[in-house]
C-alpha positions in Angstrom: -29.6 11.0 -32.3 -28.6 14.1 -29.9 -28.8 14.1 -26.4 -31.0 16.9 -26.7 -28.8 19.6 -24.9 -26.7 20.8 -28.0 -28.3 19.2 -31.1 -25.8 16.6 -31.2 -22.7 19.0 -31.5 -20.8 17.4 -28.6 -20.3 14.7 -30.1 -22.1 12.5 -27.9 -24.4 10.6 -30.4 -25.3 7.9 -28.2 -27.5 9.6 -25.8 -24.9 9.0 -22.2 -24.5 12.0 -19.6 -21.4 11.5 -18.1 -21.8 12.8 -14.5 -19.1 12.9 -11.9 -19.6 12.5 -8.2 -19.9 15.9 -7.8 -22.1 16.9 -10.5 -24.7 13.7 -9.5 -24.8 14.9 -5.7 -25.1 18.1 -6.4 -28.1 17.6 -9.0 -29.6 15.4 -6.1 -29.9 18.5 -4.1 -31.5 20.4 -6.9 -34.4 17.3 -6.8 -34.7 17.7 -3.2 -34.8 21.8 -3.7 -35.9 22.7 -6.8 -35.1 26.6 -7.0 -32.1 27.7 -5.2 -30.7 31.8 -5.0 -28.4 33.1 -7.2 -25.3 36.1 -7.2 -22.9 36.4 -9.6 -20.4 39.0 -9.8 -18.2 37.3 -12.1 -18.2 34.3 -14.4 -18.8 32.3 -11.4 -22.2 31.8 -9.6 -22.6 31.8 -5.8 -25.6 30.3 -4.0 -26.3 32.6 -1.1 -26.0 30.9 2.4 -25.4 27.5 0.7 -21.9 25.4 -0.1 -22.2 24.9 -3.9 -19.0 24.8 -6.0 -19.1 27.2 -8.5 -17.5 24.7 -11.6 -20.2 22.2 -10.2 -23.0 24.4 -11.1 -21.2 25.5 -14.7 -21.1 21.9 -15.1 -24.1 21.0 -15.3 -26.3 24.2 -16.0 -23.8 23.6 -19.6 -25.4 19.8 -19.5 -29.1 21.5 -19.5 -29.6 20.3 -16.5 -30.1 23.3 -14.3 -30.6 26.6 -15.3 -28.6 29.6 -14.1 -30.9 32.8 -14.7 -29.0 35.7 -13.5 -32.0 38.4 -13.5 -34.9 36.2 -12.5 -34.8 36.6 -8.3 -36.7 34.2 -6.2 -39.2 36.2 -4.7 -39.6 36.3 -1.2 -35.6 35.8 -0.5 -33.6 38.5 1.2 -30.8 39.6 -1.7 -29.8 42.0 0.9 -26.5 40.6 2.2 -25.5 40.4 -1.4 -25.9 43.7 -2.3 -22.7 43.4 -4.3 -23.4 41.1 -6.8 -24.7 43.0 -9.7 -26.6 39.6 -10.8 -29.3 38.3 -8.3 -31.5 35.6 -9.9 -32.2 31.9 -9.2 -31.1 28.8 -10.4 -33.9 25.5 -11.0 -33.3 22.1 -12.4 -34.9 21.5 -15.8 -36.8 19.3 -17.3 -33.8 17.0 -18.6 -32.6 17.4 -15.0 -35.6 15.8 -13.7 -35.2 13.0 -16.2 -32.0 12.7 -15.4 -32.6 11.9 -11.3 -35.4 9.8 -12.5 -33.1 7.8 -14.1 -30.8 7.9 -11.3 -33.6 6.3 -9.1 -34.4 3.4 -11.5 -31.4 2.6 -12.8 -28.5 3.7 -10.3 -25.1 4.7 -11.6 -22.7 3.1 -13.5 -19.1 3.6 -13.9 -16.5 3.0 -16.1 -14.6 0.4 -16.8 -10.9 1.2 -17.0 
């Protein structure tokens, strides 16, 4: 069994997502917000007007739960003040993402035990 990300070549072969704080507050505002802006001008992604830290969104667009399409802009947004970036796209939380809050909601978190 894979946790259907990386056809079990993580090693995690019991199905968990390990989330951090971070990563689980950050995925709740992809639920609220499904599609947000993106730039890049480097390896690390920018969300125009918005505080979103750039590890964060590595983080868990590499967990397959949001994607990160760097030529795919949101219509109807205003690229215009990033001009600079040579990437404008948008970023939207997947399907596993989804599931992923869902479970959130019914089951809550749970943490580790040291």
């Amino acid at each position: 069994m894979d946790c259907g990300n990386c056809g079990g070549g993580c090693g995690n072969q019991d199905g968990t997502l390990y989330l951090t704080e971070g990563e689980i507050a950050l995925l709740r505002r992809f639920g609220e917000i499904p599609f947000w802006p993106l730039c890049r001008r480097d390896e690390h992604p920018v969300c125009p007007g918005e505080e979103m830290e750039p590890d964060l969104l590595l983080s868990l667009s590499q967990k397959g739960l949001i994607r990160l399409d760097e030529d795919l802009p949101l219509s109807n947004f205003d690229y215009g003040p990033w001009a600079a970036y040579p990437h404008q796209g948008s970023m939207a939380l997947t399907a596993m993402g989804q599931r992923a809050l869902d479970l959130l909601e019914i089951r809550g978190v749970e943490g580790e035990n040291p």
